[in-house]
VEXLODREN-812129 format. One record per residue (C-alpha): residue number from 1; residue in one letter; x, y, z. Coordinates in steps of 0.05 Angstrom, whole numbers. Example, Ala and Ser with C-alpha at 12.3 -4.5 7.8 and 13.67 -1.06 7.14 Angstrom:
2
MISE seq type     px     py     pz
MISE   1    A    246    -90    156
MISE   2    S    273    -21    143
***
This chain:
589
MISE seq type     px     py     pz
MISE   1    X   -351   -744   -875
MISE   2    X   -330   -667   -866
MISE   3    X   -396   -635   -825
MISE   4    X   -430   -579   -865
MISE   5    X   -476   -544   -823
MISE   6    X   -501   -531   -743
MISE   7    X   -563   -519   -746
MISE   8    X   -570   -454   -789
MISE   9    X   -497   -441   -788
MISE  10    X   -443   -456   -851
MISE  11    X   -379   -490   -833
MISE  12    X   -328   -459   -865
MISE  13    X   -264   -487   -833
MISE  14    X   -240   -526   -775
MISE  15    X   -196   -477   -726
MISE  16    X   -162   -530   -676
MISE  17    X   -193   -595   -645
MISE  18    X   -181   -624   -577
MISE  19    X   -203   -679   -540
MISE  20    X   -269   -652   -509
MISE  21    X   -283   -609   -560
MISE  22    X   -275   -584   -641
MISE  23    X   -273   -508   -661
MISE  24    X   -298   -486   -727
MISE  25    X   -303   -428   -767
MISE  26    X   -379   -413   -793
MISE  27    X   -426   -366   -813
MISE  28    X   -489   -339   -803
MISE  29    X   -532   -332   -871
MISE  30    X   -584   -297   -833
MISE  31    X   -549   -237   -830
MISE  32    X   -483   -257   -867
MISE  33    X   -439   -250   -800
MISE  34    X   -380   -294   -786
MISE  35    X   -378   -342   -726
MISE  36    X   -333   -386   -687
MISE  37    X   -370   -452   -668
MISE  38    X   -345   -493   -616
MISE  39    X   -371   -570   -605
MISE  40    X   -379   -617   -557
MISE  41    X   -340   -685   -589
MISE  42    X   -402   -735   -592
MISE  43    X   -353   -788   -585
MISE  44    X   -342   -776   -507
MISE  45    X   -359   -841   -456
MISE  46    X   -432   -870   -466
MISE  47    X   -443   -864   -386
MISE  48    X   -418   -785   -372
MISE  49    X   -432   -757   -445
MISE  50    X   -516   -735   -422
MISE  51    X   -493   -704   -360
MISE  52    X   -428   -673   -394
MISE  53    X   -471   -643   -457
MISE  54    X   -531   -621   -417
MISE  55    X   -473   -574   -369
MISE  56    X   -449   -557   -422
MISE  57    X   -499   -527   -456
MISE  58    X   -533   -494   -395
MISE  59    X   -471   -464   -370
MISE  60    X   -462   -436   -442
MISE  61    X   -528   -407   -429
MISE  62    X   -514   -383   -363
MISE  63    X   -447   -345   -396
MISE  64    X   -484   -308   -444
MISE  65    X   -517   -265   -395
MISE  66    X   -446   -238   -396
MISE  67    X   -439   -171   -435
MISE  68    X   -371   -145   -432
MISE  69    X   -321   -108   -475
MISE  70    X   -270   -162   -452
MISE  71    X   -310   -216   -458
MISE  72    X   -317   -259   -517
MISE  73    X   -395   -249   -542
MISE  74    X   -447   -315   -541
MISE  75    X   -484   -315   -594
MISE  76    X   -534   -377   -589
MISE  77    X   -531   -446   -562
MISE  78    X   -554   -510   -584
MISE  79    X   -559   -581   -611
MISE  80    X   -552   -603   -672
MISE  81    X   -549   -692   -692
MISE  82    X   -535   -708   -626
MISE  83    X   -474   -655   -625
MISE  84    X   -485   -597   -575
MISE  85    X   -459   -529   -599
MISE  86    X   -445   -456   -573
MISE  87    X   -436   -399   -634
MISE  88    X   -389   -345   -606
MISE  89    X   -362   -284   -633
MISE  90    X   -300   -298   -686
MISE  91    X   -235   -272   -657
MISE  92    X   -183   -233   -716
MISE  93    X   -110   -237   -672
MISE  94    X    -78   -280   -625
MISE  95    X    -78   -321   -561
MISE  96    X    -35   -303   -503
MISE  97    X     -2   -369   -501
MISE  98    X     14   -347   -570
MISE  99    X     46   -286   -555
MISE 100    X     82   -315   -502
MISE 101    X    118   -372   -549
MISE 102    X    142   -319   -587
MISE 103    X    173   -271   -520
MISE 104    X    162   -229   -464
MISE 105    X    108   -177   -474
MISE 106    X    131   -105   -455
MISE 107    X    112    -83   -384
MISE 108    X     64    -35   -399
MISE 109    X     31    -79   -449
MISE 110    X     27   -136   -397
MISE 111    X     -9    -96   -345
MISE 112    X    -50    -71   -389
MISE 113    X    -70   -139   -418
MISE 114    X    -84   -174   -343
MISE 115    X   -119   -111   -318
MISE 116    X   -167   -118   -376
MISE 117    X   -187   -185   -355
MISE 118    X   -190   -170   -284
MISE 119    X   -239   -120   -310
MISE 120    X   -275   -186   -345
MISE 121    X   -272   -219   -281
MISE 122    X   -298   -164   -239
MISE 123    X   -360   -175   -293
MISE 124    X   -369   -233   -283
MISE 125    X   -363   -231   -206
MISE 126    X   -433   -203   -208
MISE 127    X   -470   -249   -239
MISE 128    X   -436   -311   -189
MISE 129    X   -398   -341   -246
MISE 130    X   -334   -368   -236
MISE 131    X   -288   -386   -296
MISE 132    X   -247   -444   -265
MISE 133    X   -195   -443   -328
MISE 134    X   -160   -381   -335
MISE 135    X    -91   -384   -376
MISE 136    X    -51   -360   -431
MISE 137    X    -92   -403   -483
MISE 138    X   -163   -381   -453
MISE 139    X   -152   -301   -469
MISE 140    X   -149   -284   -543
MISE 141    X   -108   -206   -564
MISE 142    X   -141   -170   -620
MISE 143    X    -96   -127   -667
MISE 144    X   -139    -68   -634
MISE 145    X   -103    -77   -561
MISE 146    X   -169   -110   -537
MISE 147    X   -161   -167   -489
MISE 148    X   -217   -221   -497
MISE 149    X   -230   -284   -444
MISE 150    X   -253   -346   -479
MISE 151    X   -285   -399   -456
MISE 152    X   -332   -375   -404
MISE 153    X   -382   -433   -385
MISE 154    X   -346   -487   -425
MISE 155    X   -298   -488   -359
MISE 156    X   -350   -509   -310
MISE 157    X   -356   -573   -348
MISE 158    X   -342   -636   -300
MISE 159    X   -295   -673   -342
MISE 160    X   -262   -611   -375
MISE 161    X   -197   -616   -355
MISE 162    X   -199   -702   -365
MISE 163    X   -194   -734   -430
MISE 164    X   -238   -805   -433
MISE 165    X   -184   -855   -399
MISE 166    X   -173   -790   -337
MISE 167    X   -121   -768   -358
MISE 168    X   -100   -695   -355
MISE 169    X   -110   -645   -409
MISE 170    X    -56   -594   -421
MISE 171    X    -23   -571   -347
MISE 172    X    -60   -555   -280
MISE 173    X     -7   -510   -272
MISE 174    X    -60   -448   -265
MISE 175    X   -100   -481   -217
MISE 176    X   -119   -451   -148
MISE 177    X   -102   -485    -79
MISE 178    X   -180   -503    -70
MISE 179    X   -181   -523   -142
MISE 180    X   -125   -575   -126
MISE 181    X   -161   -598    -52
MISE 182    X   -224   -602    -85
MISE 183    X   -257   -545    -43
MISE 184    X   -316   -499    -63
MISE 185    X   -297   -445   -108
MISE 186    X   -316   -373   -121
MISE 187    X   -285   -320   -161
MISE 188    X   -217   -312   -113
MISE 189    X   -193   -371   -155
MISE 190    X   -203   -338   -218
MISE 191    X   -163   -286   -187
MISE 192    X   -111   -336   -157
MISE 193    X   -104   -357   -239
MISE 194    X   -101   -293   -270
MISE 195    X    -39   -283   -210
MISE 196    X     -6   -345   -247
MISE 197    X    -15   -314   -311
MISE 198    X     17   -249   -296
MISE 199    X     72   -282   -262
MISE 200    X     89   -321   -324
MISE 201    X     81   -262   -374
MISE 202    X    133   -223   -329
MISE 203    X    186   -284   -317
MISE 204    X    171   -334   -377
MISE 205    X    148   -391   -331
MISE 206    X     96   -405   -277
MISE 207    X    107   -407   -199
MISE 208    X    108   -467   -185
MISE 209    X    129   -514   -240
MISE 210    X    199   -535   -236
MISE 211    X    241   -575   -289
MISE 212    X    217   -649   -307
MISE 213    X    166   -644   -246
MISE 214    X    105   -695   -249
MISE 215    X     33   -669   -242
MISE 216    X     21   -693   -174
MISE 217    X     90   -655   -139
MISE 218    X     57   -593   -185
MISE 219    X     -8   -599   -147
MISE 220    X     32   -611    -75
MISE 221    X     71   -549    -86
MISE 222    X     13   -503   -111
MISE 223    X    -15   -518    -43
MISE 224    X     43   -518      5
MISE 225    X     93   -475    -27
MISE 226    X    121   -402    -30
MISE 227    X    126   -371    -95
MISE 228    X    181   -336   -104
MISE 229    X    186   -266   -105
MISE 230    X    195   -236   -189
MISE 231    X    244   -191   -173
MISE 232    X    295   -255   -150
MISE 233    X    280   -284   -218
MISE 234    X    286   -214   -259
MISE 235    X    314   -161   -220
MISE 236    X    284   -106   -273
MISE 237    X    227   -119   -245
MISE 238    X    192    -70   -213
MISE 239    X    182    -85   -136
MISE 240    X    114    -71   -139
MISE 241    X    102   -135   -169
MISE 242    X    124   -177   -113
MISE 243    X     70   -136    -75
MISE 244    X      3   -149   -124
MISE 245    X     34   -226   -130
MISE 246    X     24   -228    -59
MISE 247    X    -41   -212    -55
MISE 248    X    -66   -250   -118
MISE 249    X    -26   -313   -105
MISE 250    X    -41   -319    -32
MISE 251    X    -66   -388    -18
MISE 252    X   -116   -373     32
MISE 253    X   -169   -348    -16
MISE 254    X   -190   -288     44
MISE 255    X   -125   -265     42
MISE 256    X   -128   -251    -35
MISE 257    X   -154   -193    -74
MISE 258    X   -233   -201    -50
MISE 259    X   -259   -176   -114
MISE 260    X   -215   -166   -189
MISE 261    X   -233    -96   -194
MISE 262    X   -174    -84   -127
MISE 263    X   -128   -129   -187
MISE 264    X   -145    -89   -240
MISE 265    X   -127    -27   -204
MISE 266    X    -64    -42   -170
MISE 267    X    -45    -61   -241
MISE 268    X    -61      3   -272
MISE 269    X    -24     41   -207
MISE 270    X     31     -1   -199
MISE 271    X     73     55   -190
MISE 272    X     40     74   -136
MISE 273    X     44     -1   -107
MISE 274    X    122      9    -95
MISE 275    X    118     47    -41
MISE 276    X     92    -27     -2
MISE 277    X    145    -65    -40
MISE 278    X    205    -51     11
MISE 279    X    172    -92     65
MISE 280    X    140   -151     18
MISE 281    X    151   -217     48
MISE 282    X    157   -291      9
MISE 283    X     96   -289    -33
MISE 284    X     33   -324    -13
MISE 285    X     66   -364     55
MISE 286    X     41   -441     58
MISE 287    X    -21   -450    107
MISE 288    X    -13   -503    161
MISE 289    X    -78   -528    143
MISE 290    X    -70   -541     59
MISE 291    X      5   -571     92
MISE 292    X    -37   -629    128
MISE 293    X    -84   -642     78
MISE 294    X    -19   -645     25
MISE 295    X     13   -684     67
MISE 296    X    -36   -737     86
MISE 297    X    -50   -741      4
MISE 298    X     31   -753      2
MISE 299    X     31   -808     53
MISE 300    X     -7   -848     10
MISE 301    X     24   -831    -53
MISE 302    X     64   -880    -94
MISE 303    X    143   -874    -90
MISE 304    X    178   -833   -147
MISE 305    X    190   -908   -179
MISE 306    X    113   -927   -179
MISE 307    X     87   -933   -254
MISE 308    X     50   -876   -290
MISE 309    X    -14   -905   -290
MISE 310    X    -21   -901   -223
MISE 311    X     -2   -831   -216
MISE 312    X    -53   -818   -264
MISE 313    X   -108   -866   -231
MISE 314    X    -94   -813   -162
MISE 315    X    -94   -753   -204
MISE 316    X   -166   -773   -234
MISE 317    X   -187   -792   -165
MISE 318    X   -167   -717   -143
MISE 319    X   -207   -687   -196
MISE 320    X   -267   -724   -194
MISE 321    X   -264   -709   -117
MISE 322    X   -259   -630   -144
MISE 323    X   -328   -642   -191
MISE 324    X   -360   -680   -132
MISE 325    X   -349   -624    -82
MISE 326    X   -374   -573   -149
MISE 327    X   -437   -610   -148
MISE 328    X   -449   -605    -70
MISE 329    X   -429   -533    -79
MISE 330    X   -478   -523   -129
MISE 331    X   -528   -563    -94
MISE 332    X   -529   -517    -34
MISE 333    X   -534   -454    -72
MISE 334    X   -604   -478   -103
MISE 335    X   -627   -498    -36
MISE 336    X   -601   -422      0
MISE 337    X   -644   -394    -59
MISE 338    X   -702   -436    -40
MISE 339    X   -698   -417     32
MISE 340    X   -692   -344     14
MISE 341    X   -748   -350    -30
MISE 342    X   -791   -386     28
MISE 343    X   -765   -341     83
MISE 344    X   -790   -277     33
MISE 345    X   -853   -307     26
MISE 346    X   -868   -332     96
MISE 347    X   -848   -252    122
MISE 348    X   -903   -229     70
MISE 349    X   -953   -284    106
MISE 350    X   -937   -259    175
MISE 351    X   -940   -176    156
MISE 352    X  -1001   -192    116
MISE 353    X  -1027   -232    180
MISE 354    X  -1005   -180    223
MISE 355    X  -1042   -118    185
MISE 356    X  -1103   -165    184
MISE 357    X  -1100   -174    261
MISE 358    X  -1100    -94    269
MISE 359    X  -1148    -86    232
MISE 360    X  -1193   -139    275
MISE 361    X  -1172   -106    338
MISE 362    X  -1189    -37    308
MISE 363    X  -1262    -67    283
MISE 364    X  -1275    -91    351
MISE 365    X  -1259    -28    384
MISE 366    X  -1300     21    343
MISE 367    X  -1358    -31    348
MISE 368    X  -1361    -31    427
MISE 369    X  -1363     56    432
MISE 370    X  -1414     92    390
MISE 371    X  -1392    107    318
MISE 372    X  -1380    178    298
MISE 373    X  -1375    187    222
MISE 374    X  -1326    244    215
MISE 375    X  -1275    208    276
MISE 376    X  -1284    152    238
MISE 377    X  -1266    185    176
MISE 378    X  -1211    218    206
MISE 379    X  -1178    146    239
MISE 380    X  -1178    123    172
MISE 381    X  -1144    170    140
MISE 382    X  -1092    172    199
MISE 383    X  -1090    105    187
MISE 384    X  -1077    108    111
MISE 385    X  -1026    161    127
MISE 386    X   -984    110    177
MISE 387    X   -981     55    137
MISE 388    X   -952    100     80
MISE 389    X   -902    131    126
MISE 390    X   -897    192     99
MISE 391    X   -908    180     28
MISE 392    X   -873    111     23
MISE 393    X   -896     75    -32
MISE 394    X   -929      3    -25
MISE 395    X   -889    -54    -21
MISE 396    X   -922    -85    -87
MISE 397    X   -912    -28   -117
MISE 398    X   -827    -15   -106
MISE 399    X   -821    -99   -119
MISE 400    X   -864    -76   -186
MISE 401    X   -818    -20   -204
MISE 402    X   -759    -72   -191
MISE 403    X   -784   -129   -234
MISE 404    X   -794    -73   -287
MISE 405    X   -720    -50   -273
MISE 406    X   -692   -132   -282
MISE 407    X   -726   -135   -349
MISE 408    X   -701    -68   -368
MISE 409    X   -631    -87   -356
MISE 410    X   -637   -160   -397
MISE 411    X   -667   -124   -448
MISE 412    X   -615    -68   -463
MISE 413    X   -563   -129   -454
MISE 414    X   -584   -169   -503
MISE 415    X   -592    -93   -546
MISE 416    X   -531    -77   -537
MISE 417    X   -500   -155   -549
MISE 418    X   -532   -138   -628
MISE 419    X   -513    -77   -631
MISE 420    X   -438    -92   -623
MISE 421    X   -455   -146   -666
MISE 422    X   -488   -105   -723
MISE 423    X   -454    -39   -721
MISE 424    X   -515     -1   -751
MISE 425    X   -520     69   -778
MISE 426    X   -548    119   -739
MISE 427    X   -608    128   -775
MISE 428    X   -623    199   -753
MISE 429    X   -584    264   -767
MISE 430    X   -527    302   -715
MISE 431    X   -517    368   -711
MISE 432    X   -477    418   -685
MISE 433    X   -489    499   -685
MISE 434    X   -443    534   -734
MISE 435    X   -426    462   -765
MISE 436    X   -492    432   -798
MISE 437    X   -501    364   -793
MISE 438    X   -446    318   -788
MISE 439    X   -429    261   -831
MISE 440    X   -469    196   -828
MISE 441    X   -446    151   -762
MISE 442    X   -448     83   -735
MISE 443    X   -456     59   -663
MISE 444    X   -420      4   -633
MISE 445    X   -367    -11   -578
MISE 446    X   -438    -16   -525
MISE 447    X   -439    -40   -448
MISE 448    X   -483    -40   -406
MISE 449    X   -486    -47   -329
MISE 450    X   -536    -35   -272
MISE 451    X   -525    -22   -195
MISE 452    X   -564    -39   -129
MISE 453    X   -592     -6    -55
MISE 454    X   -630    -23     -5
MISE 455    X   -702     10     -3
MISE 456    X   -754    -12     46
MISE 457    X   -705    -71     67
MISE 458    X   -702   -108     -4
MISE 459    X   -648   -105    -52
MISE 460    X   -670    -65   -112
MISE 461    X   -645    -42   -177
MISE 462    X   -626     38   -170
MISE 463    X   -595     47   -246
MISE 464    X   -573     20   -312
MISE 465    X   -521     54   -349
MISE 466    X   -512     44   -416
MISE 467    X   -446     55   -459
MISE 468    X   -431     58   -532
MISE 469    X   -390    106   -577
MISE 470    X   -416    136   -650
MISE 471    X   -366    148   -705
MISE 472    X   -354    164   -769
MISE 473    X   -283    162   -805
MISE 474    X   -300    230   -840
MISE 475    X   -290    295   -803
MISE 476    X   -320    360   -798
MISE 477    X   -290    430   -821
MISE 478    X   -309    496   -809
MISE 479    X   -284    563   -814
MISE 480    X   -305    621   -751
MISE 481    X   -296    686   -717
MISE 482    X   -257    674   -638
MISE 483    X   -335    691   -611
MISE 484    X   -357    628   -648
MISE 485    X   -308    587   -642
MISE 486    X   -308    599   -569
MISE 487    X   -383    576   -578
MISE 488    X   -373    525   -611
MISE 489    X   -313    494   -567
MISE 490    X   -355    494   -505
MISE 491    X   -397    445   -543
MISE 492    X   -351    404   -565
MISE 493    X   -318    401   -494
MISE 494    X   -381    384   -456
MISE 495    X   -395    321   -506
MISE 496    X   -330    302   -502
MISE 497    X   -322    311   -577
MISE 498    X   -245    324   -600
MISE 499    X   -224    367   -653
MISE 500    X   -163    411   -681
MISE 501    X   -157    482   -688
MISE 502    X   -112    533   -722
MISE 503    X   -110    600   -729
MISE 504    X   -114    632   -798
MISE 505    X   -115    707   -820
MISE 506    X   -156    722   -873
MISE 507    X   -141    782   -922
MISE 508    X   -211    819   -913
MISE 509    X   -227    804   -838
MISE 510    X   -183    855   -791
MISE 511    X   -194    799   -738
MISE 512    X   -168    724   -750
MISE 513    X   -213    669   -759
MISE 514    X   -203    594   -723
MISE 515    X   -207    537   -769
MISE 516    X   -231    471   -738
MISE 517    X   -221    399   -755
MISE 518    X   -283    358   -710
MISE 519    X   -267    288   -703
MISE 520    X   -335    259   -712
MISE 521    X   -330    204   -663
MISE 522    X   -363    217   -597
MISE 523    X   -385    176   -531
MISE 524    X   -458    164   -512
MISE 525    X   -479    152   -445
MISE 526    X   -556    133   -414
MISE 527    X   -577    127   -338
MISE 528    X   -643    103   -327
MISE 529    X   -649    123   -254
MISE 530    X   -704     89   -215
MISE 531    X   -746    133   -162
MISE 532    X   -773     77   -118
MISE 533    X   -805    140    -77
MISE 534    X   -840    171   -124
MISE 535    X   -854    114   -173
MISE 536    X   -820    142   -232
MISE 537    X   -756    125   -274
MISE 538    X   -715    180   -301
MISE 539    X   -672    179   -363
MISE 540    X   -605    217   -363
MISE 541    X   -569    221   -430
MISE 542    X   -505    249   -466
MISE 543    X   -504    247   -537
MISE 544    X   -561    201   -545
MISE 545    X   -607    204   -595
MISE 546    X   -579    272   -605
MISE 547    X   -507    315   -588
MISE 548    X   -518    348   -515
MISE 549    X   -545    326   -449
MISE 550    X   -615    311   -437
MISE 551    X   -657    277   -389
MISE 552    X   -740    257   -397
MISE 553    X   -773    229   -331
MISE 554    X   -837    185   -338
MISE 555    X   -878    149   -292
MISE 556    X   -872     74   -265
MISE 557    X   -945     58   -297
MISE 558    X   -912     81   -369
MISE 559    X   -847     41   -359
MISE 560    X   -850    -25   -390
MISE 561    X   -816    -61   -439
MISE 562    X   -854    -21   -499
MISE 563    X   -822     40   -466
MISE 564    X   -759      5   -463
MISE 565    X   -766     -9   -534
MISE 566    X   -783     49   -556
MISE 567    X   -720     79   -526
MISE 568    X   -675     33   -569
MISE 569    X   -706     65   -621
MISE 570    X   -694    129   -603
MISE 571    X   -622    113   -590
MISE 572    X   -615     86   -660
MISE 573    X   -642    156   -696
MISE 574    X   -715    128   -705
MISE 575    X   -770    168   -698
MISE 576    X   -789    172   -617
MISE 577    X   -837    202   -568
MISE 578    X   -774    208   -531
MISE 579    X   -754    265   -575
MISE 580    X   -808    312   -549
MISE 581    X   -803    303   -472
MISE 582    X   -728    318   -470
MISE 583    X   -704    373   -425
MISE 584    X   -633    400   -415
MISE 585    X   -595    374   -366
MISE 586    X   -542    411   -351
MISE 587    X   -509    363   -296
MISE 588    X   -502    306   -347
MISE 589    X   -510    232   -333
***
């Protein structure tokens, strides 16, 4: 029987089915928005189908925290008859691997394309979370130029890349040397991946596949040997290439690009890259250690005659090695977070022990001399004084401000996740002097992001930025002197609005007039800028709320999620006490 629903969602059509998993597309009644819904098949092994559905749904989980222009949008997760679910964004264009079948992508387009999923990556380096299954098929090109990655979560599934008897599913052609060995990952073999991808959009084939090559000699050679250099396999090439292959495809995972954000820009300065090509060696050189491992794997491995099956029974033996060696991995990461979490709280015991011992010491002290009144008043003020430092705030009170900054930061996430989702009208009015308000707009194309310092030895959050654009496919016309126009302009500049002009004499004005075409598309910015010093956060905004730059300060006390709240609001055009406490700020977030 054809399944109708997912919990709330409509099944509409089925997209592609494999052997882990079923893709349909849905919708949402609730607010009438289509969805792709991707399924766990129920009809997996009895013994590994709990432990497969409950990773799968809690990795889901764990990959909607991720809020990223490239990355493909999680909508909601769950379980409906026995079936676990994830509802995703629904993707209008194509697949890589797509694009690919049908030819080599231009240069330029093929830089730009990995570069925006390095930027994905570099995302998703923050938050720990490590894709595993980067490849043509996993990164989805909308007719906009937009590169999406797919799949995030679903790939730290155990038997993902199995089907029920162990066999393999599709190629491990994209996998990283400590993939292969079965060593702990982190996101240098995302990086290692994405390398394999851009190799093959450049030459039309992978590294380190060769012609009628079985899985295991693929595996063997990812680990042991050279790839070749592009430029030997397409000498219009650009040499830089052989350079950024080198670093992204190095097996030693140190010796690779330590973060995707080095990737992403190499890619978008490749020209500036050739100046390292003339002395670029083989790419990637074998290590002497992967070599021994390989090679005591090969000594035990059938001949080329030995049957299939027993290729495949090794090949299943490798991979469940890889999820066993996942699960240690992950294992020891919850057990460094408890120990971090004891160590913070035993250092609170011993300063709060500490300060209590002082004070003892002081008690006794005073009590053995006779007690003046106004020293003693004055030792405890000195004493007040010290343990501020100078102002400092308490320590309860910058973890306070902190917390508050955390929540902040999930909050205008999962705002802005809607808000790309819903595309609403500003529901205020925009103007601009000489112009009048400008023609209703919606917001959309939001991301958000937050960075970190150190303040009174912890790790704190120091600001959120927030990104989204408001546009409207009308424009704006008007007719002025130079003097205004020149006005005007400056305005225009400074909120990076763009517009037309034209010069036009008019038969009863001595001086000519400028006529100006606005496009009425702009970008909005906010910083929300905490002051762990003086216990206040500061907003710092371009063409929020309103066109210009403004910033509003409040205290830590009145920052909570209310405030938050009512922020959103005043983003969207609602009504806002934010409104009133705006000043210029002429430096701009």
């Amino acid at each position: 029987m054809a399944v109708k629903k997912f919990g709330r969602y409509e099944i509409v059509s089925q997209l592609g089915r494999g052997a882990m998993g079923t893709v349909y597309k849905a919708l949402d009644p609730a607010i009438e928005r289509t969805v792709a819904i991707k399924t766990l098949n129920p009809d997996l092994p009895d013994e590994s189908l709990p432990e497969v559905k409950a990773r799968f749904l809690r990795e889901a989980k764990s990959a909607g925290r991720l809020n990223h222009p490239n990355v493909v949008i999680i909508y909601d997760v769950g379980e409906a008859d026995g079936v676990a679910y994830i509802a995703m964004e629904y993707l209008e264009g194509q697949s890589l691997r797509q694009l690919l079948d049908s030819g080599v992508p231009p240069l330029e387009r093929t830089t730009d394309i990995v570069a925006q999923i390095a930027d994905a990556l570099t995302y998703a380096q923050r938050f720990h979370i490590v894709h595993r299954d980067i490849k043509p098929a996993n990164i989805m090109l909308l007719p906009s130029g937009l590169a999406k990655l797919t799949d995030f979560g679903v790939a730290y599934m155990p038997s993902s890349s199995m089907t029920q008897t162990g066999s393999v599913l599709g190629s491990p052609k994209y996998m990283s040397p400590e993939q292969v060995l079965g060593l702990p990952v982190d996101g240098r073999a995302d990086i290692f991946s994405l390398g394999v991808v851009l190799f093959e959009m450049l030459t039309r084939r992978t590294p380190f596949e060769l012609p009628d090559i079985t899985v295991y000699s693929l595996m063997q050679r990812i680990c042991t040997e050279p790839a070749p250099r592009v430029t030997e396999l397409n000498p219009e090439i650009p040499p830089a290439f052989d350079v950024i292959l080198q670093r992204a495809l190095a097996k030693r995972p140190e010796e690779r690009y330590q973060n995707a954000a080095d990737f992403a820009r190499d890619l978008r300065n490749w020209r500036q890259v050739a100046g390292r090509a003339a002395e670029a060696t083989l790419i990637a050189s074998a290590s002497p250690v992967d070599k021994t491992v390989f090679e005591r794997a090969a000594s035990a491995a059938p001949s080329p005659r030995a049957a299939e099956a027993e290729e495949q029974e090794r090949m299943a033996k490798l991979l469940a090695d890889l999820d066993a060696f996942t699960a240690k991995l992950e294992e020891e990461e919850r057990r460094y977070a408890e120990q971090q979490a004891r160590a913070r709280a035993e250092a609170e015991a011993r300063a709060k022990a500490e300060e209590e011992a002082l004070r003892r010491v002081q008690e006794a002290t005073s009590a053995s001399r006779p007690r003046s009144a106004l020293i003693g008043l004055l030792q405890e003020q000195a004493q007040a004084k010290a343990q501020r430092r100078a102002g400092q705030p308490a320590l309860e009170q910058v973890l306070d401000l902190d917390a508050k900054m955390g929540r902040a930061f999930e909050y205008l996430a999962e705002f802005v996740r809607e808000l790309n989702a819903a595309s609403p009208a500003f529901a205020g009015s925009l103007t601009l002097v000489f112009v009048g308000t400008l023609p209703p707009m919606t917001l959309g194309a939001g991301f958000v992001d937050y960075r970190s310092k150190h303040f009174q030895d912890r790790q704190v959050v120091d600001y959120i930025q927030l990104f989204y654009r408001m546009s409207s496919e009308q424009r704006a016309r008007v007719m002025l002197n130079p003097d205004e126009a020149r006005i005007l302009k400056a305005q225009l500049d400074r909120s990076e609005i763009k517009y037309e002009e034209r010069a036009v004499a008019l038969a009863r004005h001595k001086v000519p007039h400028v006529a100006l075409s606005i496009e009425c598309s702009m970008p909005a910015r906010a910083t929300l800028q905490a002051d762990y010093g003086a216990l206040a956060v500061e907003f710092r905004c371009r063409n929020v709320g309103a066109i210009g730059q403004f910033k509003f300060r409040i205290g830590a006390g009145e920052f909570n999620m209310d405030a938050v709240e009512e922020f959103g609001k005043y983003l969207l055009g609602f009504p806002s006490r934010y409104a009133a406490l705006r000043q210029p700020d002429l430096a701009g977030p």
